[in-house]
C-alpha positions, 0 to 999 in steps of 0.5 A, a space after each residue: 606835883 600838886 595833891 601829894 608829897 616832894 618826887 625827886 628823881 635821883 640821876 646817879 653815876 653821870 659820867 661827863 663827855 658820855 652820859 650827857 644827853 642821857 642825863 639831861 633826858 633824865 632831867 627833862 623827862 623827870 620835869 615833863 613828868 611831874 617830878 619836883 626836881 632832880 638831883 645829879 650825882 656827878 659834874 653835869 653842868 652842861 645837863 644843869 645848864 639845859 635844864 634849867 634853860 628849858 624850865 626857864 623857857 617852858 615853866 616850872 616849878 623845877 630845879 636841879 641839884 648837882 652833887 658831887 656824891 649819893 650816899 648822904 642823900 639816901 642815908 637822909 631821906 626822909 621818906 620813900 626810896 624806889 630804884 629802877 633797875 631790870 633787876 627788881 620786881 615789876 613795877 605793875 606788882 608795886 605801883 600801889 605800894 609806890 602810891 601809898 608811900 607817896 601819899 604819906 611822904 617825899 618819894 626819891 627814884 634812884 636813876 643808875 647810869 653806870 654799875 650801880 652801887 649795892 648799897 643803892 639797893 640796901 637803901 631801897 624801899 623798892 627795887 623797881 623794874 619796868 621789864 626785866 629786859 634792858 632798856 632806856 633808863 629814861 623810858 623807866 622813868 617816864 613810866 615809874 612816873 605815870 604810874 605814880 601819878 595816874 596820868 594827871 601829870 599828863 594835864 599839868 598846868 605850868 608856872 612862869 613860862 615865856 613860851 609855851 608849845 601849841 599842839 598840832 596835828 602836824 608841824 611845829 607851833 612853839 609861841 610866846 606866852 604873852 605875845 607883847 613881849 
């Protein structure tokens, strides 16, 4: 997202034929929320694949990675490394950390699926909880993602749409972004 550094959401541990949708809310959550792209550790063509067709359809700039593994990926960041769990520190006592870290560089949010592995959580910069109760990994991140942004990916401008969603009071309104076509 424009007026800082690369945010790449890391989904980690996809497991095919039961964490589909899962994955896929991760990915769309991550895109709606002003992350650049998403990174998915696992086969997940089917979650790519619907992805990439409502980025196509709603606007980007977004893409998605598939990989067949992690540890390459935090063993090489280049910047910051936050990862969601009930078991790190609450997210109001870092966010400002989060921040600043942003601001001199890309930052990678690590979004478990199954038992994470501990060296997920050696290569962390911050292990990160929103509540320390279970939950949605995916309501994780829709906050880790606020708080970082300070509301302003709320306002995002999108590129290369076709269709766009009219917001109403009630119903649906999804139109064409150039109605001659």
């Amino acid at each position: 997202m424009e007026n800082g550094h690369e945010v790449v959401v890391l989904r980690l541990g996809h497991r095919p034929g039961r964490d589909n949708r899962m994955t896929t809310h991760v990915g769309l959550t991550a895109r709606a929320l002003g992350a650049d792209r998403v990174v998915i550790a696992g086969e997940a063509a089917d979650a790519k694949a619907t992805i990439d067709e409502v980025t196509e359809r709603f606007g980007g700039p977004f893409t998605v990675e598939v990989t067949d593994g992690h540890r390459r990926l935090l063993r090489e960041w280049p910047g910051e490394i936050a990862h969601l769990t009930m078991y790190g520190l609450p997210i109001q006592d870092v966010e400002s950390a989060l921040q600043a870290g942003h601001a001199e560089g890309p930052l990678l949010v690590v979004v478990g699926a199954e038992k994470v592995p501990f060296d997920v959580y050696e290569h962390a910069d911050h292990n990160v909880a929103v509540t320390n109760q279970p939950h949605s990994e995916v309501a994780g991140l829709a906050v880790l993602l606020d708080r970082l942004f300070g509301g302003r990916e709320l306002d995002r401008e999108w590129e290369d749409a076709t269709h766009r969603i009219v917001p109403t009071a009630t119903g649906k309104q999804v139109e064409p972004v150039d109605p001659e076509a």
